[in-house]
C-alpha positions in Angstrom: -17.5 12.2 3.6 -20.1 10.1 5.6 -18.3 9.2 8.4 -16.0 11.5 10.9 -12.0 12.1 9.8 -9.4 10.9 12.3 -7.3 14.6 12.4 -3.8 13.4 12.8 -0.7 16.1 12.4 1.2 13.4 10.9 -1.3 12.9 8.1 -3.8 10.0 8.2 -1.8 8.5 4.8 1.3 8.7 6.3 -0.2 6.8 9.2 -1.3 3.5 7.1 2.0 3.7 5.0 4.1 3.1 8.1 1.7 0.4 9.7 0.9 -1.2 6.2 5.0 -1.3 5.0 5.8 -2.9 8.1 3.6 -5.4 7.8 4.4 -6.4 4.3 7.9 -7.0 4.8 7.0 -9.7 7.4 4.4 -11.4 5.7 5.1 -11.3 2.8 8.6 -13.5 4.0 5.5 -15.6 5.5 4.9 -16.5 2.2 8.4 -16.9 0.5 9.4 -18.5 4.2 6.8 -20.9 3.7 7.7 -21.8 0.3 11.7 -21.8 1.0 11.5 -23.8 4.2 9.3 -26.6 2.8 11.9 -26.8 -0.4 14.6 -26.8 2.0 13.1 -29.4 4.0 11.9 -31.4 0.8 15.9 -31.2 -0.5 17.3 -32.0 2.9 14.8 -35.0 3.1 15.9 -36.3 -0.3 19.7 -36.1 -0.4 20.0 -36.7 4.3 21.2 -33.0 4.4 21.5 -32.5 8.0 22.2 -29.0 7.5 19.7 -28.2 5.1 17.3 -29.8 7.5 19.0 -27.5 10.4 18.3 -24.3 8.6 14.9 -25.3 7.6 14.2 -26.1 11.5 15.3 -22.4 12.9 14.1 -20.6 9.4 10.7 -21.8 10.9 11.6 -20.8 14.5 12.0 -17.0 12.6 8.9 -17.2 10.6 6.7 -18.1 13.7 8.1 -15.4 16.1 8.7 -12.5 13.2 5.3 -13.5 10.5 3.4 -14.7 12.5 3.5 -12.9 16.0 4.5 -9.7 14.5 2.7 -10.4 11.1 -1.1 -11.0 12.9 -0.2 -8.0 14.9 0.7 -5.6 12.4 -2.7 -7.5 10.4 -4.7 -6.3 12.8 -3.2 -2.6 13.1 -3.8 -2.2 9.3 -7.7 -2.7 10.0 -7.5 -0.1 12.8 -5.4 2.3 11.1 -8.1 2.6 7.7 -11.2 1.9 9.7 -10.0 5.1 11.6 -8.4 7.3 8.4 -10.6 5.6 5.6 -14.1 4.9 6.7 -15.8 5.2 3.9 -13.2 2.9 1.8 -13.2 0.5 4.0 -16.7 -0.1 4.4 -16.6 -0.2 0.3 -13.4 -2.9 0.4 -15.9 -5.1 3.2 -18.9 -5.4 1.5 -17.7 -5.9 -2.1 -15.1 -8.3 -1.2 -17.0 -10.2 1.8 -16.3 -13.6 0.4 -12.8 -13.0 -0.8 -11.8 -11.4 2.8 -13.6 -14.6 4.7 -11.7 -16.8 2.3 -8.5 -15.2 3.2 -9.5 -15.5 6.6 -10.2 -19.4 6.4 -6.5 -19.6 4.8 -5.0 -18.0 7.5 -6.2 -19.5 10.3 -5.1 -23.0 8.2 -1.5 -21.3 7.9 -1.4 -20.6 11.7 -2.3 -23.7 12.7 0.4 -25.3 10.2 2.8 -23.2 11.7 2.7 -23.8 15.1 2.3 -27.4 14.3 5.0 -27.8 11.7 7.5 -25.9 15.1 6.0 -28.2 17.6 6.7 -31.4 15.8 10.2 -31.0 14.3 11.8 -35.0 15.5 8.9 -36.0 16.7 7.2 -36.7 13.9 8.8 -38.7 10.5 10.3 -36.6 8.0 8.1 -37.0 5.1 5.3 -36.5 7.3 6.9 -33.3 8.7 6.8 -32.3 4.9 3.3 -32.5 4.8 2.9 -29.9 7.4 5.6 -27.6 5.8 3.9 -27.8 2.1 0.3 -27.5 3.7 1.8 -23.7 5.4 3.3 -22.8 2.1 0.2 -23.7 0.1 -1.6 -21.7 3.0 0.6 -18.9 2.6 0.6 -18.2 -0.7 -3.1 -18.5 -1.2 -3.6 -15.6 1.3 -1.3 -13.5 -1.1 -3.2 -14.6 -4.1 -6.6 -13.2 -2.3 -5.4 -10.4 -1.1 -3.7 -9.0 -4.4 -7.3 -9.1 -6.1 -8.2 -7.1 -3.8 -5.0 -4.5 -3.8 -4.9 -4.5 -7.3 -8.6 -3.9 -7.9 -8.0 -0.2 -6.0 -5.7 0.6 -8.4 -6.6 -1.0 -11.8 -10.8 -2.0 -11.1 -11.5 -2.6 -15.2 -14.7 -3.9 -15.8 -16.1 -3.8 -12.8 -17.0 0.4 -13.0 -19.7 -1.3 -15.5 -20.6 -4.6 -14.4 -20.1 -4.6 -10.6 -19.1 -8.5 -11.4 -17.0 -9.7 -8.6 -14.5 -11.9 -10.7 -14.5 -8.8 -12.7 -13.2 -6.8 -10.2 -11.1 -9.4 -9.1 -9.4 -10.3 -12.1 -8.3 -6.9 -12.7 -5.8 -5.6 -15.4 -2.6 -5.5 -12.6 -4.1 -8.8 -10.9 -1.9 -11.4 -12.2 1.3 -8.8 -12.8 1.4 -7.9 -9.3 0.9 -11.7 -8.2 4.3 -12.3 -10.5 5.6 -9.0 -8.8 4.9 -10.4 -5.1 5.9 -14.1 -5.6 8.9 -12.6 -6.1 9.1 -10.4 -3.4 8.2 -12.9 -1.1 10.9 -15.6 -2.7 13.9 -13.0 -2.0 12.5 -11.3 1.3 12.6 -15.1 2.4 16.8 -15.7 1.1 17.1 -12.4 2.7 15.8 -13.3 6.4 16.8 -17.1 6.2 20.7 -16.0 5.5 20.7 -14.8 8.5 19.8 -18.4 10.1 22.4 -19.8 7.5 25.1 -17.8 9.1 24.4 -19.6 12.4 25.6 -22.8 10.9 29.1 -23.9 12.6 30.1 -26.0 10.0 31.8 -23.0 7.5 31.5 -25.6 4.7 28.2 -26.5 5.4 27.7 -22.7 5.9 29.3 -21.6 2.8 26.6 -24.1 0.6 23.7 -22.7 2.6 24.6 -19.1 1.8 25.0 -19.8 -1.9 21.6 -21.9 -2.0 19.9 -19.0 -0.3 21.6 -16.8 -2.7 20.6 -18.4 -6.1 17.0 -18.3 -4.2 17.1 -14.4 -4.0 18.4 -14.2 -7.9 15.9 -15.7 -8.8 13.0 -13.9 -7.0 14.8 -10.8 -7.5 14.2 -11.5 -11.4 10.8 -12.3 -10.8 9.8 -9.5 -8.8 11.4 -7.2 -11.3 9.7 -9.3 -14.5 6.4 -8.8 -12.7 7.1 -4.6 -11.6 7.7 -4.2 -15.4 4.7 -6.3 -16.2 2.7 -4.2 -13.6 3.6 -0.7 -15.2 2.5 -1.8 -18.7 -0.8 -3.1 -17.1 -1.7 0.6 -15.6 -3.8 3.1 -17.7 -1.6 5.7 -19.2 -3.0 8.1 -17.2 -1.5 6.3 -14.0 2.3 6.0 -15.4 2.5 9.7 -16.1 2.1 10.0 -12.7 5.5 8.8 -12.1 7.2 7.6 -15.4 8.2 9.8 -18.4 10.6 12.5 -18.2 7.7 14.9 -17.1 6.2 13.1 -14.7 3.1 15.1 -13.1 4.2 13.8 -9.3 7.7 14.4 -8.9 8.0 12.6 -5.6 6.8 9.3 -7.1 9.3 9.6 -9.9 12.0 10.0 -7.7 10.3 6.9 -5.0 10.4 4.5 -8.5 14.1 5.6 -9.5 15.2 4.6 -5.8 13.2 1.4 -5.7 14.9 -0.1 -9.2 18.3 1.3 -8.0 17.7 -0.6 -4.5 16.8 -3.7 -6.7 20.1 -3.8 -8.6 22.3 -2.8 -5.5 20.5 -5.6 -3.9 20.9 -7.9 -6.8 24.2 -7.0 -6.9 25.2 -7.9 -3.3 23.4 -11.3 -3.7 25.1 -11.7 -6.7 28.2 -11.6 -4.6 27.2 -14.1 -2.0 26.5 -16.5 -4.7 29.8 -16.7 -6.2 31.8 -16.1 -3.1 29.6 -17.3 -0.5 32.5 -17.5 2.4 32.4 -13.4 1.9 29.4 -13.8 3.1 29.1 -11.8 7.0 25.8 -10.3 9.1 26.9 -6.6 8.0 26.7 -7.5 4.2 23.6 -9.7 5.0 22.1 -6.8 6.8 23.2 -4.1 4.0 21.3 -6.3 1.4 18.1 -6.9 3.9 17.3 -3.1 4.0 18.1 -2.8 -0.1 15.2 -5.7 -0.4 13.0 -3.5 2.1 13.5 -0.3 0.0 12.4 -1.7 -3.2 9.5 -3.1 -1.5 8.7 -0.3 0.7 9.3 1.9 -2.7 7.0 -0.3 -5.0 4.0 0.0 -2.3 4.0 4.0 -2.0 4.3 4.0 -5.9 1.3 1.6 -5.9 -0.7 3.9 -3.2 0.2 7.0 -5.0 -0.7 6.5 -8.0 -4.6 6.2 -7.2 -4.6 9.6 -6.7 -7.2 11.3 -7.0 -8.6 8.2 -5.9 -8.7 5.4 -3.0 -10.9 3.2 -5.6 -9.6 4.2 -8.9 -12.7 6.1 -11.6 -15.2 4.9 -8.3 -14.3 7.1 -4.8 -12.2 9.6 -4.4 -9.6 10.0 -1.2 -11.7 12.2 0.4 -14.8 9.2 0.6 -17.4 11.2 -2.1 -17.9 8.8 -4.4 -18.2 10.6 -8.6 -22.2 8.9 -8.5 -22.9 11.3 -6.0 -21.3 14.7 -7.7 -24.3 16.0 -8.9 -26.5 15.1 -5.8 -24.5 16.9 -3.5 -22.9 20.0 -6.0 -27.4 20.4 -5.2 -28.1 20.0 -1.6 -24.5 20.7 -0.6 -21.8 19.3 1.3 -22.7 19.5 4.7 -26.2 18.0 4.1 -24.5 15.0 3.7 -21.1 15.1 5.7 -23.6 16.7 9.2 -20.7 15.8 11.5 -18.3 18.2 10.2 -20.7 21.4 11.2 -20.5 19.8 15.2 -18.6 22.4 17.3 -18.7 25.1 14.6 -20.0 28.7 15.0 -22.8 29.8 12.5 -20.7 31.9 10.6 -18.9 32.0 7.2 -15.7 31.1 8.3 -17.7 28.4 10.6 -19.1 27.0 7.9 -16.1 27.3 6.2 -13.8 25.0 8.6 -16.6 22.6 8.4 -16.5 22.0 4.8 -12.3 22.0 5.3 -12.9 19.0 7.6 -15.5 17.2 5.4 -13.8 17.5 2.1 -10.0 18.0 2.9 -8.8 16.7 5.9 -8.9 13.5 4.5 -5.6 14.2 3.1 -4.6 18.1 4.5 -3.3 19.3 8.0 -3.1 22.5 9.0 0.4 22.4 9.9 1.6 19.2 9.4 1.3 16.7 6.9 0.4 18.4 3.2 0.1 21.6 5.1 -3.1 23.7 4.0 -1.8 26.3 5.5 1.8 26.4 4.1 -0.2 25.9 0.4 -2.5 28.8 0.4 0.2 31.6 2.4 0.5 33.5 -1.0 -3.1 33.1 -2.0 -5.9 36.2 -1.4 -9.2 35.5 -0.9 -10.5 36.6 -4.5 -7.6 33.7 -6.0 -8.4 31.4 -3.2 -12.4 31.4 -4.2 -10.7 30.9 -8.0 -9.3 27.8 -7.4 -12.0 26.3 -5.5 -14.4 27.0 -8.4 -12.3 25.6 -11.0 -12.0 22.2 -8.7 -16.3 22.2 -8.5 -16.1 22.4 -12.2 -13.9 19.6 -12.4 -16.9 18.2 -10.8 -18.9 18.5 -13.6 -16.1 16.8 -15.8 -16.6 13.5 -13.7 -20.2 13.5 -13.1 -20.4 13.9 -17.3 -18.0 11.3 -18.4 -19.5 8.8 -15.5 -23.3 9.6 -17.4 -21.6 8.7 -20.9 -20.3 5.5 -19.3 -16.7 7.0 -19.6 -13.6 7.7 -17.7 -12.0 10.9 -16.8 -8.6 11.2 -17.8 -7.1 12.9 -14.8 -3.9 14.2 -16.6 -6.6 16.7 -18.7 -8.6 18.2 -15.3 -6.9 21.0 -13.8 -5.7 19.7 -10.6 -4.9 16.0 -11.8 -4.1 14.9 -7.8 -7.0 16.4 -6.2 -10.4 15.7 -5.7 -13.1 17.8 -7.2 -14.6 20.1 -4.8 -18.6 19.6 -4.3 -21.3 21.8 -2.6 -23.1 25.1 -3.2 -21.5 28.0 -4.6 -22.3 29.1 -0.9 -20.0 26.3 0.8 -17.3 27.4 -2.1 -17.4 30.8 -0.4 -17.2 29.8 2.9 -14.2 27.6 2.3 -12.1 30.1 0.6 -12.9 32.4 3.7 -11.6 30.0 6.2 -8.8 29.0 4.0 -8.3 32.5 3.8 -8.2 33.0 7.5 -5.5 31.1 8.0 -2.9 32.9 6.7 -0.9 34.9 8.9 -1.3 38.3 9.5 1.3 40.9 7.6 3.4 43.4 9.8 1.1 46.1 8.2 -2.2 44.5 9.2 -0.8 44.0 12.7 -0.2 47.8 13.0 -3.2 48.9 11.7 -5.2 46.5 14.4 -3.1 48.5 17.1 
């Protein structure tokens, strides 16, 4: 609510989720890549397999135009995209993980400079110490997934650290070490999944045939992983989280149906990997291709479930979507909205429905279009003013709910509050009013109100 809202039809969340998937299904095979190609290379060292050797070689060529070109770029756009959408979260995710960002940091410059090294020196250099510069870029890798997980995870599942604002706390989170399991995985299969494509390049078809079916047995077993580690990951969230998606009345219907696609994907994907494993000759680009984009809608499916479910939140029981944070509830439900959120009044007349739209922008923007993305519009059509005003004051009570449970050192079970998705509405009865009028001003004018204008 501090800073200014980036007011995008498409919806500022709908924004990060295309920016963010994409990058995870690069760097993430960055990781697994890393980890593959060294093993490849360490195999191929070990028994003279030339062509083992061979598909390490252009599996590395992939990784450094696809991870890491695409990978840093798509980085970068992730930092732009929730600096913009997600101020105040942001600023929150900097300054409590400072250390843990720089750390990352210092890993990946190490995994850049391994990479283009490890590419530059293939036959120039001996093989064993060509290994050294493959294991040092898998060891690079993976530590950047290990950092950054803390810090995913601790959005979702922050334990302890509501009460003790301990960094290893934080870090150490219930769904820490689940979703490490869960992306080790990921990374293992996403790599089988790219690097068959390389295999496929092989002339030899014998040669080829053993590649596919090592790459294969790669991607059983990280598919197994990653679904050992999503099942760890469920039982790891608060209740309150899983009946947002699992159960047979699941409170967001959309995320119920995202997690029944993403385990379907997982099995059709297993399933066609399966295949390549025991008839590896079968193996062709379309069927390779086919099982690439099943891999990319489990993973694409398990990160919107992992986004959605925060909701109401962007840092689960600490700030809510919209930036208020529930410590400063009962501050502003005092001196009101606006007194804190000044930028949203900019540009607005002094008048109700003024005041009204200013409020809108401060408090639901964040996550409501008019028109576009989640509508507001569309959602209050067949609401009066008198219902309209209703609603908002049953979300400032809900309010009230947080701001007491957070004074008894508690947490609000969001399946109980009326509008379990939604932040609680803050400001003076005043600023209540003034939204429902604007709200109300937007819907469309009946034939019969039309007339009566005439």
């Amino acid at each position: 609510m501090d800073y200014p809202i980036w007011d995008l039809a498409l919806g500022g969340g709908v924004l990060i989720g295309i920016v963010a998937i994409a990058h995870v299904l690069v760097s993430h095979f960055a990781v697994g890549g890393g980890l593959a190609i060294a093993l490849a290379e360490t195999l191929a060292v070990r028994r003279g397999d030339r062509a083992l050797r061979d598909l390490a070689k252009r599996s590395s060529w992939m990784l450094v135009l696809v991870s890491t070109v695409f990978g840093a770029i798509s980085g970068v756009g992730i930092w732009v995209t929730i600096g913009l959408v997600a101020p105040a979260a942001t600023s929150a995710l900097i300054h409590t993980w400072v250390w843990a960002w720089a750390t990352e940091w210092a890993f990946f410059v190490l995994e850049v400079a391994m990479a283009l090294a490890m590419v530059a020196t293939w036959e120039k250099v001996r093989p064993r110490t060509h290994l050294w510069l493959s294991w040092l870029y898998a060891f690079a890798a993976f530590m950047s997934l290990v950092i950054i997980q803390g810090i995913l995870a601790f959005m979702l599942t922050p334990g302890r650290w509501i009460e003790t604002r301990s960094f290893w706390d934080g870090f150490f989170n219930p769904s820490y070490l689940p979703g490490v399991v869960l992306r080790t995985g990921i990374s293992l299969f996403l790599a089988g999944a790219y690097m068959t494509f390389a295999a496929l390049r092989e002339p030899d078809a014998a040669a080829r045939a053993r590649l596919v079916r090592w790459l294969a047995g790669l991607q059983v077993v990280g598919a197994l992983v990653a679904y050992g580690g999503y099942r760890w990951w469920e039982v790891a969230l608060p209740d309150q989280v899983r009946a947002l998606f699992v159960g047979e009345k699941a409170l967001l219907a959309s995320l119920a149906s995202t997690r029944s696609l993403a385990l379907w994907a997982l099995t059709a994907y297993l399933g066609l990997v399966l295949l390549a494993a025991l008839v590896p000759r079968a193996q062709r680009w379309p069927v390779a291709a086919v099982a690439l984009c099943a891999s990319f809608v489990f993973f694409g499916g398990y990160e919107r479930l992992r986004e959605g479910s925060r909701k109401p939140f962007v840092i689960r029981d600490h700030m809510f979507s919209n930036g208020l944070m529930v410590t400063d509830i009962p501050t502003l439900n005092e001196s009101g909205a606006l007194a804190r959120a000044g930028w949203a009044a900019v540009g607005q007349p002094d008048t109700l429905e003024g005041r009204g739209r200013a409020v809108f922008r401060a408090q639901c923007a964040s996550c409501h279009t008019l028109d576009g993305y989640l509508g507001i519009r569309r959602l209050t059509t067949q609401a009066d003013a008198d219902m309209l005003n209703g609603i908002l004051m049953t979300m400032k009570g809900m309010g009230e709910v947080y701001a007491t449970a957070h004074a008894r050192g508690e947490r609000v079970d969001t399946t109980t509050v009326d509008y379990p998705l939604m932040p609680p509405l803050v400001g003076s009865d005043e600023e209540v009013e003034a939204l429902a009028t604007y709200l109300h001003s937007l819907k469309p004018a009946q034939p019969t109100e039309v007339a009566d204008a005439r």
